[in-house]
Structures are given as C-alpha cells and as structure tokens.
TILOMAR-425952 format. One record per residue (C-alpha): x, y, z; residue in one letter. Coordinates in steps of 0.5 Angstrom, whole numbers, plus 500, padded with zeros to 3 digits. Layout:
XYZa/...
***
This chain:
158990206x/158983205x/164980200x/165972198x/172971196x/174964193x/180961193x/182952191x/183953184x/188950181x/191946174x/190939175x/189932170x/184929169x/181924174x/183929180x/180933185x/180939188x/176942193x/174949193x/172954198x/167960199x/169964205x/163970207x/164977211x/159982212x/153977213x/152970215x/151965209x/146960213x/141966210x/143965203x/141960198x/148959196x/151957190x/157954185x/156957177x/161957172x/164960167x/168959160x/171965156x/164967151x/159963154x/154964160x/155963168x/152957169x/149953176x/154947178x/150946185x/146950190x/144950197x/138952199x/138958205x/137954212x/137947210x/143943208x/139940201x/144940196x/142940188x/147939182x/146940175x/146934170x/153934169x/156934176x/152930179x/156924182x/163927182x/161934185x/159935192x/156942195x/157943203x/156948208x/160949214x/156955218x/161955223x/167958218x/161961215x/163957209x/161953203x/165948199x/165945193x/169938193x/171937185x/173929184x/174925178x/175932174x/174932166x/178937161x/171940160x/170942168x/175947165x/172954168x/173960173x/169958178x/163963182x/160963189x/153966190x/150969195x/142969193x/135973197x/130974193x/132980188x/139981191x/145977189x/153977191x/158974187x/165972189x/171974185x/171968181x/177963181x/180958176x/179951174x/184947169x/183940168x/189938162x/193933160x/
***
C-alpha cells in the first residue's frame, strides 16, 4: 500500500523559510512523477512544483519560481520542498502527489502559515 506522509509545515513571517518533506512507503518514488500542489479553504488544489519520474528536472509554477525548490533524495525515498522568502499568500495546506498515468496518491496534507 503505498502512503505519503508530509510534515515541516509550520507558522512563520514573512520572508521565512521552510523546508517541507514527503517520505513514501509501499512504493519507490523514483517511478513517480512527484509532485507539490496546495491548497487554500474554498479554492482549488493547485501544482506548486512537480518532478518528472526518473529524471531530477523540476518545474514550478509562476508564482514560486525563484523562491521554491522541488528535490528528490532516492535514498530516503524523499522529495523536499525548500520554501524561501514566504509570502502571506503562500498561506496554504500543502500535498505531496504521487502520479502514474491514471493512478494518484495524496498525502495527508500539512500546514503552511505565513503571517506577521
């Protein structure tokens, strides 16, 4: 069974970091294309940054390039998400994805404040 658990969210101000972690059993991620969305209360999940299976090539979405960085450690069958320079809107819960053609894994999700 394969299960994503998350954890490194957090409360913290403006222009702080965080680095979050996505720790995978029940499967290795080097086959995944894996992935960081978020999430705010009444809106839709959307893709922070994603890395395609089998290759360490990272992609970001608009909003986070330059200050978020995706990585994998096959090792630790881990992917990271380094957080710098946060701003109040990167306020969210935030989801690691696990993703083969049609199937999907989510993580339980972990939370992100940014605030003064």
């Amino acid at each position: 069974q394969v299960q994503l658990i998350e954890s490194g969210g957090g409360l913290v101000h403006p222009g702080g970091s965080l680095n979050l972690s996505c720790v995978a059993s029940g499967t290795l991620i080097y086959i995944w294309d894996m992935g960081w969305f978020r999430q705010a209360p009444g809106k839709q999940r959307e893709l922070v940054a994603r890395i395609v299976r089998k290759t360490d090539d990272a992609n970001y979405s608009d909003s986070v390039r330059g200050r978020f960085t995706m990585t994998r450690d096959v090792a630790k069958n881990t992917v990271y998400l380094q957080m710098n320079n946060l701003e109040i809107e990167d306020t969210d819960i935030y989801y690691c994805k696990a993703n083969f053609l049609r199937t999907d894994h989510w993580g339980q999700g972990t939370q992100v404040t940014v605030s003064s």
